[in-house]
C-alpha positions in Angstrom: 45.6 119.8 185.5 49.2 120.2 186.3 51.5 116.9 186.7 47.7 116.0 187.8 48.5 111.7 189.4 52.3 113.5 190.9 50.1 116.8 192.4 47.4 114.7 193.8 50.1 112.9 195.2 52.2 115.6 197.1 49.0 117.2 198.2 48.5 114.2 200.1 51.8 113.4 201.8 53.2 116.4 203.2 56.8 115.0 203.4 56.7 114.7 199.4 56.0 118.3 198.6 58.7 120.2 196.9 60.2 116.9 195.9 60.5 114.3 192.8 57.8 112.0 192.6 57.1 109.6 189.8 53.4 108.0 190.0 53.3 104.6 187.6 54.1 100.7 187.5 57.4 99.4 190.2 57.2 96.1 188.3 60.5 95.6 186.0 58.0 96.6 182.4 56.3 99.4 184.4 56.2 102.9 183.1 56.1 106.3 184.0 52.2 107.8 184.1 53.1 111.4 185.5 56.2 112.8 186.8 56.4 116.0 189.3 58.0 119.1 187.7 60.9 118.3 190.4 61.5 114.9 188.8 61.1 116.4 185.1 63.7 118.2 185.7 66.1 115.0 186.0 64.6 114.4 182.7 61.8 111.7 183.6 58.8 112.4 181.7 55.3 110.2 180.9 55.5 106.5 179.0 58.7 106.3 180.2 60.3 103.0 181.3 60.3 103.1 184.8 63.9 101.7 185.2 64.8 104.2 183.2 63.3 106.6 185.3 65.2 105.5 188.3 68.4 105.6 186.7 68.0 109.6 186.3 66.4 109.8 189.6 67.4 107.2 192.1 66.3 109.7 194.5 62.5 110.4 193.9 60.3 108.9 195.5 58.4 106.7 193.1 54.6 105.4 194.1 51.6 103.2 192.4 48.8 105.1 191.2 45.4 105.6 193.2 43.4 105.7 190.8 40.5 105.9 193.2 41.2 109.4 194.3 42.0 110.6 190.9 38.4 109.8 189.9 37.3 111.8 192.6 39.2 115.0 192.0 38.5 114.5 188.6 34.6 114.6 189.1 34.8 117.9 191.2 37.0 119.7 188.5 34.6 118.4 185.8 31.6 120.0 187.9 33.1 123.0 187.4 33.2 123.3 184.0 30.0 121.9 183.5 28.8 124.8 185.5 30.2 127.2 182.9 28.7 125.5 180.1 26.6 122.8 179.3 29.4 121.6 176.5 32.4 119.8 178.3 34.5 117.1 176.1 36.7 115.4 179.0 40.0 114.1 176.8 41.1 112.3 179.9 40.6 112.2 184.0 43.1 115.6 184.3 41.5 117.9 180.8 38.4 118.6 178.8 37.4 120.9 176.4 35.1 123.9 177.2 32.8 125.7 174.9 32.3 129.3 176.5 29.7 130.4 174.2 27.6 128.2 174.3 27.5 128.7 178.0 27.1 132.5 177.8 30.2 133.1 180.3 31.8 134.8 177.8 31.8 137.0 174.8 34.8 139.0 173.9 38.7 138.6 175.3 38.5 140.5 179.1 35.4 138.1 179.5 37.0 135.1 178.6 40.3 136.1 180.7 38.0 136.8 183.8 36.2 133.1 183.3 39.4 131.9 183.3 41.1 133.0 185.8 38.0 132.4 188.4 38.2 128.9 187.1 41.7 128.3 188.0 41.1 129.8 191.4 38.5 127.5 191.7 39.8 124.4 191.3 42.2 125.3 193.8 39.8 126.1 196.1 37.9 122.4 195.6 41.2 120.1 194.9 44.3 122.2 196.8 45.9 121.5 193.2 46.5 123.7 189.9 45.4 123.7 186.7 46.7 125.9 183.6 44.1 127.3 181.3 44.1 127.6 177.3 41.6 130.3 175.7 41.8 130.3 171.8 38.9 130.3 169.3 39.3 126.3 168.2 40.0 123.3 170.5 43.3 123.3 168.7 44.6 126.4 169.8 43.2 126.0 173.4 45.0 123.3 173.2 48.2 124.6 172.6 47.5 127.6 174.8 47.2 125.5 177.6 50.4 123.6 177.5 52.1 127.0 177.5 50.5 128.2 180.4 51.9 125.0 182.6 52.6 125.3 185.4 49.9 127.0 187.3 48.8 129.8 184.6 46.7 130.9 181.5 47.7 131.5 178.2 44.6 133.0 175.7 45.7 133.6 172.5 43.7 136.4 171.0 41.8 136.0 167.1 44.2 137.3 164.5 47.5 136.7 165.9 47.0 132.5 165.4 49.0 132.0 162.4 52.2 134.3 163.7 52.4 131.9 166.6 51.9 128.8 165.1 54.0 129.9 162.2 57.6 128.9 164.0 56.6 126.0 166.1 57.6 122.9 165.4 55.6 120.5 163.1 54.3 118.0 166.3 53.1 120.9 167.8 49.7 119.8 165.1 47.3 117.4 166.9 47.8 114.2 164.6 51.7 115.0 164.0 53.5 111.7 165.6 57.3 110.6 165.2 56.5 108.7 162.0 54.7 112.1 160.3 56.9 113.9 161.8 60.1 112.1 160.0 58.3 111.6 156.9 57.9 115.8 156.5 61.5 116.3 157.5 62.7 113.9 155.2 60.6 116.5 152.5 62.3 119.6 154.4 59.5 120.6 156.9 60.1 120.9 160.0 57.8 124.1 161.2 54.3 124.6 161.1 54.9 127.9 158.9 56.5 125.6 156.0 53.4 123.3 156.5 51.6 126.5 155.0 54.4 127.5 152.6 54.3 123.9 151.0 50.4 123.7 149.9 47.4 121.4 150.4 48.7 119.5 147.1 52.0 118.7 148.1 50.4 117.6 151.6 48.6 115.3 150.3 50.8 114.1 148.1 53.0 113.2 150.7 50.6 112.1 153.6 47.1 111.5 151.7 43.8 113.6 151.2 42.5 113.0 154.6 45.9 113.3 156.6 47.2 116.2 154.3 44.5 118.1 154.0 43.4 118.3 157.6 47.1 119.0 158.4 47.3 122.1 155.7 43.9 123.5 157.6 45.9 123.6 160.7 48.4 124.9 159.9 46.6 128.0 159.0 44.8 128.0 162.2 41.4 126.3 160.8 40.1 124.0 163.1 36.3 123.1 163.0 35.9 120.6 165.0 32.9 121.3 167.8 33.1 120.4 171.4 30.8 117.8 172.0 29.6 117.1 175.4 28.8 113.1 175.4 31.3 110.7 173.5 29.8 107.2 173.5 31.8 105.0 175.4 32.7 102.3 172.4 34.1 99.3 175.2 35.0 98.6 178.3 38.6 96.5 179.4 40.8 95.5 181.3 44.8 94.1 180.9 47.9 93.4 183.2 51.1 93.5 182.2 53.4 90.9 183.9 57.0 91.4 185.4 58.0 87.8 184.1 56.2 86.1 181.8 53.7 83.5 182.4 54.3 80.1 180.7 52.0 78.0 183.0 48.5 77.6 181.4 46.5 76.7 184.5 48.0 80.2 185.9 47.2 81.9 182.2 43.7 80.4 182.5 43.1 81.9 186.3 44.8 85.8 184.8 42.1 85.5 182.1 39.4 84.8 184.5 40.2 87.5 187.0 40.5 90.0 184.1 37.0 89.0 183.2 36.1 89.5 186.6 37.9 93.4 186.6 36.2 93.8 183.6 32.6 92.9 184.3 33.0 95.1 187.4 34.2 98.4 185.1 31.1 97.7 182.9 28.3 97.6 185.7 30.0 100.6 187.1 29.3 102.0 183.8 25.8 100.9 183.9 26.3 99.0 180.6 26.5 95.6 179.4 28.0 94.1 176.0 27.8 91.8 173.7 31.0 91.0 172.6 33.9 89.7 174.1 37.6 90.5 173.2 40.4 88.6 174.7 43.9 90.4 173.8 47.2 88.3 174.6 50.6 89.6 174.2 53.1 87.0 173.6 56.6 86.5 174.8 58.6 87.8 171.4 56.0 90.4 171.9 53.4 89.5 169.2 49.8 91.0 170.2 46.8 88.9 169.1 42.9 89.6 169.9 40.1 87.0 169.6 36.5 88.0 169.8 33.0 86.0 170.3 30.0 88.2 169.9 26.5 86.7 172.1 23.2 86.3 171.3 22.3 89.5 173.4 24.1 91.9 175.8 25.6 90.8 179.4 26.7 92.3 182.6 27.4 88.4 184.0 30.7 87.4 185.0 29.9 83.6 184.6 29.0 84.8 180.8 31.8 86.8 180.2 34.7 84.6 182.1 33.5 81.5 180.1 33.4 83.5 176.8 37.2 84.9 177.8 38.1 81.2 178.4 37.0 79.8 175.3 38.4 82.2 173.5 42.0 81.3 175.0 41.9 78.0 173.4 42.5 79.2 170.3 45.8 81.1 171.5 49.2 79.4 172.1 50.5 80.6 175.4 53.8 78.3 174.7 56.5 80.4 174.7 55.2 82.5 177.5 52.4 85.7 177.8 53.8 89.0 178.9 50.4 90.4 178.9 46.6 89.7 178.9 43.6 91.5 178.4 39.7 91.0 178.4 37.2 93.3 177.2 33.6 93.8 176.2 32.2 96.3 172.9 29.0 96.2 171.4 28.0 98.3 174.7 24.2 98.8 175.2 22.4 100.0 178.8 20.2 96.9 179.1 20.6 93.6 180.0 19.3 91.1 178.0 18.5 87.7 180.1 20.7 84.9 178.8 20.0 81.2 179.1 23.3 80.5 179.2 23.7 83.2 182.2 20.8 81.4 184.0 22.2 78.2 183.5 25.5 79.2 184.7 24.4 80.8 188.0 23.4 77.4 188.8 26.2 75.4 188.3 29.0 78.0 188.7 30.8 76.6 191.6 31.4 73.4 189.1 32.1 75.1 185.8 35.4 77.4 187.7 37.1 74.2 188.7 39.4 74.8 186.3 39.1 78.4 184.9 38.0 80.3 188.2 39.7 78.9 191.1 42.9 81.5 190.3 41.0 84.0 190.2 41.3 86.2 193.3 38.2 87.0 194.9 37.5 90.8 195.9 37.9 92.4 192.2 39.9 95.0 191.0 42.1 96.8 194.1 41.6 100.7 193.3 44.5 102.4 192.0 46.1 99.0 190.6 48.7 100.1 188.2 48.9 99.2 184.6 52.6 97.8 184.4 52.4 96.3 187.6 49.9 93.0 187.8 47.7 92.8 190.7 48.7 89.1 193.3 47.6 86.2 191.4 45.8 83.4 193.4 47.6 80.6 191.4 50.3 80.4 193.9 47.9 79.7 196.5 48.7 76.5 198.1 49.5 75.7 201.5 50.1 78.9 204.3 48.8 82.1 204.1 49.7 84.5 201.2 51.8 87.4 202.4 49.9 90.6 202.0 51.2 93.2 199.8 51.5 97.1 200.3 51.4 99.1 197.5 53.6 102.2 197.7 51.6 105.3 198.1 49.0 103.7 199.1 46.6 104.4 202.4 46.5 102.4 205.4 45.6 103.2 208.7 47.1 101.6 212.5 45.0 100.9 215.2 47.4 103.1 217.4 49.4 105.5 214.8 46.4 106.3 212.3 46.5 107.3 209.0 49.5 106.9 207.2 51.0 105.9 203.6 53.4 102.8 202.5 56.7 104.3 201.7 57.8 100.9 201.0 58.1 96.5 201.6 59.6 94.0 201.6 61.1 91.3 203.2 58.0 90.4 205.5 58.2 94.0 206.4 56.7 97.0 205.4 57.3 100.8 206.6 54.8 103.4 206.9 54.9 107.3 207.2 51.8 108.7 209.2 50.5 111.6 207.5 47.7 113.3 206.1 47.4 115.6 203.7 46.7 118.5 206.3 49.1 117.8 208.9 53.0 118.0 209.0 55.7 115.7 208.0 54.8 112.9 209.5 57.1 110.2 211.0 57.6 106.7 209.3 57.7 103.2 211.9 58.1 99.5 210.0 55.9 96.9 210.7 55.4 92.9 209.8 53.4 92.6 206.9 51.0 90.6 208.6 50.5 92.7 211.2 47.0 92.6 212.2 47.0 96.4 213.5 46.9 97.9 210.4 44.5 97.6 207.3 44.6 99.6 204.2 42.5 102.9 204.0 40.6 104.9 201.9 42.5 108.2 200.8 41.6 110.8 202.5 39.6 114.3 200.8 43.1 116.8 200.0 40.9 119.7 200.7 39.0 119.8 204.1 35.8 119.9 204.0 33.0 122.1 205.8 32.1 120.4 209.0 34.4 117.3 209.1 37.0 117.4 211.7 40.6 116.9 210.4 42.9 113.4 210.8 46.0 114.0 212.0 48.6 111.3 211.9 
């Protein structure tokens, strides 16, 4: 998929399209997840710093992900690969791998061209967004056919010709080529995939290894062997949060872990698994990462288990100096539940037993779309009043009297909306009190309108 989280995005809000928009975390550590082809031109790009970001494009409009809606598009664009074949390896939400043959959809190049084409028109069809499509014999030069077909297109690179296009690219062009490899062969004169070739397995492997050098030599003759496999077993499930300042109270530490375990638990029935151990990961303040892990008698899906787990594990972790992130997660995966005693007991007396650790967590679980560098409202500041709500940008609400519309922004007890939807014009933006009990947030609305449902316009 093409910019996929930025697409989705400007398919949605009609005043956005054409236009720079950066999806990823506001906070002051968030970071860039996808940038429009408008804003890459500024020279924004993925994983980067999102002050950074606004420096080269004060302009864009920049919006929290919706994570909710890119599941769903994600779904319908996986459907239609799995009707070509019954082998689909999904890398992420926005690509997968596809093995034609063993689908039968195609046999020689005009074949696979045709498949490939219809596909693309396809997802169009379902999402109202673009993909670009990769045909090659191995999942390595898919891969790199597919990147060269972005935007919007389809690159098939035909057998024979592999190793006089490889030949001049650059070395990180080679799945498992990173800046350290990638310094490490220039520092030994090779910087192109064709001197990869020209310098020999032996010399590869004396420089990176047998396992690394070896597998790198192979590619860079075009071997690649590696099948597409349909189901990859999920290994664990978790959750973190990265926070704008750092957090040096421990009863607020304590309530982070336990909503964490709370996120957590919720991903993992979702999954329809349950896990045996628990992983706590904190990052400190001079940015020092360390894990701690208790493994259970048998599997659990129950938050009582898993939040008093999480919290026992954070006693062995000083929080001194400050934590910039947290993290809680369950491995050992397995799709039963095995009845705990400790579970039982703790259904019982749960109200008592969160005194301490669960009374900041905040009730409701995990808000969809929550963005990684930006940490979800904490309930440890919950004393007297009412919390102000907060309005994520980009995200849906809906008025009583203006209807569906998106948050463009908020702040200072205010909050300012533009009411669109993604089949209607521009739509105009009004500002309203946070608090204003006339509108609620919304579910996003389907990009593509669908047979028999009568369009929302804002």
């Amino acid at each position: 998929m093409d910019a996929f989280y930025a697409s989705a995005e400007q398919a949605a809000k009609p005043s956005l399209r054409g236009k720079a928009v950066v999806v990823g975390g506001l906070g002051p550590r968030g970071v860039v997840a996808t940038a429009s082809y408008e804003a890459r031109r500024f020279g924004v790009h993925s994983a980067m710093p999102m002050g950074q970001a606004r420096r080269l494009a004060p302009n864009a409009a920049y919006l929290v992900p919706r994570f909710g809606l890119y599941r769903e598009i994600s779904e319908q664009v996986m459907g239609l690969l799995r009707e070509l074949s019954p082998l689909v390896e999904p890398l992420s939400l926005d690509e997968a791998f596809v093995d034609l043959e063993a689908g039968g959809v195609a046999d020689d190049e005009a074949s696979a061209r045709a498949v490939g084409e219809r596909l693309r028109a396809d997802i169009k069809a379902v999402t109202g967004l673009t993909g670009s499509v990769g045909l090659a014999a191995s999942k390595m030069l898919a891969k790199i056919a597919s990147e060269e077909a972005k935007p919007d297109g389809l690159r098939l690179i035909a057998p024979g010709t592999e190793r006089a296009l490889l030949g001049p690219m650059p070395v990180r062009t080679l799945p498992g080529v990173g800046p350290a490899t990638g310094d490490h062969l220039r520092r030994a004169g090779i910087t192109t995939v064709e001197e990869i070739a020209e310098a020999g397995e032996d010399e590869l492997v004396r420089l990176l290894g047998k396992a690394h050098g070896g597998s790198l030599y192979a590619m860079a003759l075009a071997h690649d062997e590696r099948p597409v496999v349909a189901e990859r077993d999920t290994k664990s499930v978790s959750v973190e949060d990265t926070y704008d300042v750092d957090i040096h109270d421990r009863v607020r530490v304590r309530g982070e872990v336990a909503r964490l375990a709370d996120r957590c638990v919720q991903r993992l029935r979702a999954a329809g698994h349950s896990g045996r151990t628990i992983v706590l990961k904190v990052r400190r303040f001079d940015f020092s990462t360390l894990t701690r892990s208790e493994t259970l008698r048998g599997p659990t899906d129950d938050p009582g288990v898993v939040r008093e787990a999480a919290a026992r594990l954070l006693e062995s972790v000083d929080t001194t100096g400050g934590v910039r992130l947290l993290g809680v997660g369950v491995t050992g995966l397995a799709d039963y539940t095995q009845e705990d005693l400790f579970a039982q007991a703790q259904a019982t007396a749960d109200a008592g037993v969160s005194d301490e650790i669960g009374a900041e967590a905040v009730s409701g679980g995990e808000a969809e779309g929550a963005s990684p560098g930006e940490p979800e409202e904490a309930g440890a500041e919950e004393t007297a009043g009412p919390v102000e709500r907060r309005w994520a940008a980009g995200h849906d609400v809906r008025h009583a009297e203006y209807g569906h519309g998106w948050v463009q922004g908020s702040g200072l007890g205010r909050v300012t909306v533009r009411f669109e939807t993604p089949g209607s014009p521009p739509g105009r933006v009004r500002t309203f009190r946070t608090d204003d009990p006339l509108l609620e947030p919304a579910e996003p609305l389907p990009l593509v309108e669908r047979p028999g449902r009568a369009g929302e316009r804002g």
